[in-house]
C-alpha positions as CSV (number, residue, x, y, z in Angstrom):
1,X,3.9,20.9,-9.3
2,X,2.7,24.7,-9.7
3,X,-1.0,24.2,-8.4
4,X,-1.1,28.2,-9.9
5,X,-0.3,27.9,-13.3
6,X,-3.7,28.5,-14.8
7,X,-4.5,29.7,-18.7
8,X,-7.8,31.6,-17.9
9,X,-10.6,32.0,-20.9
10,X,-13.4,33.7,-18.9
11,X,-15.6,34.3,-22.4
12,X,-15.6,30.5,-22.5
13,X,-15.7,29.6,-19.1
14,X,-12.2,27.3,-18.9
15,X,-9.2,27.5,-17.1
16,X,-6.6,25.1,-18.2
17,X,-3.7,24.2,-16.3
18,X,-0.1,23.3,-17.9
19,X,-0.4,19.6,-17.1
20,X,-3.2,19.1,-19.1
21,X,-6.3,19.8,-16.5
22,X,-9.5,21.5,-17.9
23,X,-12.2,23.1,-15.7
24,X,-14.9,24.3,-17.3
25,X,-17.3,26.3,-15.9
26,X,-21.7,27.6,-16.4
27,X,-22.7,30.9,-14.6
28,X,-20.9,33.2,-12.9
29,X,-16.9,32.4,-12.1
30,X,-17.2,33.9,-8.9
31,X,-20.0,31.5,-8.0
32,X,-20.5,28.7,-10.4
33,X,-23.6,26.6,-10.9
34,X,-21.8,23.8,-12.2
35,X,-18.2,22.9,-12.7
36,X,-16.8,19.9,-15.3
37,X,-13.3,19.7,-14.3
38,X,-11.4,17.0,-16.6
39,X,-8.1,15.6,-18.1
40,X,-6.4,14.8,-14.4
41,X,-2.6,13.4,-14.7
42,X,-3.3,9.3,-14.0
43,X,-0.6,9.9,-12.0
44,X,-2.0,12.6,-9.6
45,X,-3.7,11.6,-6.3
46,X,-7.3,12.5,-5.2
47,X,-6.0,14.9,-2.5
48,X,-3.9,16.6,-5.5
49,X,-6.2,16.5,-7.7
50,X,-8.9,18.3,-5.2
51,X,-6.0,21.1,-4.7
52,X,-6.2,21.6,-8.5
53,X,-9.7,21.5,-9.0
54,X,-9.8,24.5,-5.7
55,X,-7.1,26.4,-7.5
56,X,-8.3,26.4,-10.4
57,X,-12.2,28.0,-9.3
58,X,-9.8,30.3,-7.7
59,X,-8.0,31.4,-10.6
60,X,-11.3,31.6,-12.3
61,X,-12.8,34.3,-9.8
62,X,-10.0,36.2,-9.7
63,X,-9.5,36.7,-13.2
64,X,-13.0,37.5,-13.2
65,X,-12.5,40.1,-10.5
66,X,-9.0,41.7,-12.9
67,X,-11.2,41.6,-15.4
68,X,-13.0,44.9,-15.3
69,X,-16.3,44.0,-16.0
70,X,-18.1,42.4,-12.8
71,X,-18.4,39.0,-12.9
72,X,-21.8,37.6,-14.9
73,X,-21.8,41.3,-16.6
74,X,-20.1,42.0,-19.6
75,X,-18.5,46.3,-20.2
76,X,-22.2,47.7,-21.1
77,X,-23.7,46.1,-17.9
78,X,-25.5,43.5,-19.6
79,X,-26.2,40.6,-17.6
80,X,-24.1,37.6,-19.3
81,X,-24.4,33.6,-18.4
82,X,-21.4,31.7,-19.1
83,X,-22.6,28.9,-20.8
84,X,-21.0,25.1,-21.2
85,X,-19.9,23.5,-24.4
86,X,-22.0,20.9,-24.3
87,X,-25.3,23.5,-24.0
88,X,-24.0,25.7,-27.3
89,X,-23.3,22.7,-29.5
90,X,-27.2,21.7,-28.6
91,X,-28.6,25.4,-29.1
92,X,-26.4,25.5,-32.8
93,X,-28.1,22.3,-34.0
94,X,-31.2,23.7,-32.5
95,X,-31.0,26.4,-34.7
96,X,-29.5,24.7,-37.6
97,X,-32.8,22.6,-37.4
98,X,-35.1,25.9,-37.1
99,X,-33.6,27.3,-40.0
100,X,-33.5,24.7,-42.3
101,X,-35.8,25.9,-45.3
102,X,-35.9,21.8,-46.5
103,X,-37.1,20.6,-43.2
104,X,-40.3,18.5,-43.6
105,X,-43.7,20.7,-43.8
106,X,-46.1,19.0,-40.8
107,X,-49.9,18.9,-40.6
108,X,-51.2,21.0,-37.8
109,X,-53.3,19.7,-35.6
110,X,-56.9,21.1,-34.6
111,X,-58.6,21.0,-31.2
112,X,-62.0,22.1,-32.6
113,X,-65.3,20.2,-32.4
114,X,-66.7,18.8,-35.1
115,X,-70.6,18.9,-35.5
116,X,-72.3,16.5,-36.1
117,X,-75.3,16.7,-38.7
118,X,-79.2,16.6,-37.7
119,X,-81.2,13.8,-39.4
């Protein structure tokens, strides 16, 4: 098996590898806060498997390094975070929900004193 033959996508944060192995990555590819890998051959052993999984971060860098733009920065110098699937399906309903002119209009509440009458 080629442990190298990686299909990098650094805007999304995934390297795939031809026998069906996904790693997905959040922040920078260079130094990732978290890493999903998924979609191991049943076939493959854990020592394999851990080969992959370290070639595949690898592949991630260094594409990240070919790339031009330093890693965690997009061409204008912006600072970019590479966020996971899972986070920008929750932000889009998020939104959805904020933007929804038919959502429900809800009472708001008050924290002011009432005062009570003399007699």
């Amino acid at each position: 098996m080629n442990f190298e033959a990686w299909d990098v996508n650094l805007a999304a944060g995934e390297a795939r590898h031809s026998c069906g192995c996904i790693i997905r990555i959040e922040g920078n590819p260079r130094n990732p806060s978290a890493v999903d890998p998924s979609h191991f051959p049943k076939s493959m052993n854990f020592i394999d498997q851990a080969r992959l999984l370290r070639c595949g971060i690898e592949a991630l860098a260094l594409a990240a390094e070919q790339g031009g733009a330093p890693a965690g920065q997009d061409d204008d110098g912006v600072s970019v975070k590479i966020k996971s699937r899972t986070v920008l399906d929750l932000e889009q309903k998020a939104k959805m929900f904020a933007e929804n002119p038919d959502k429900p209009k809800r009472a708001v509440l008050s924290l002011k004193k009432r005062e009570k009458a003399s007699s």
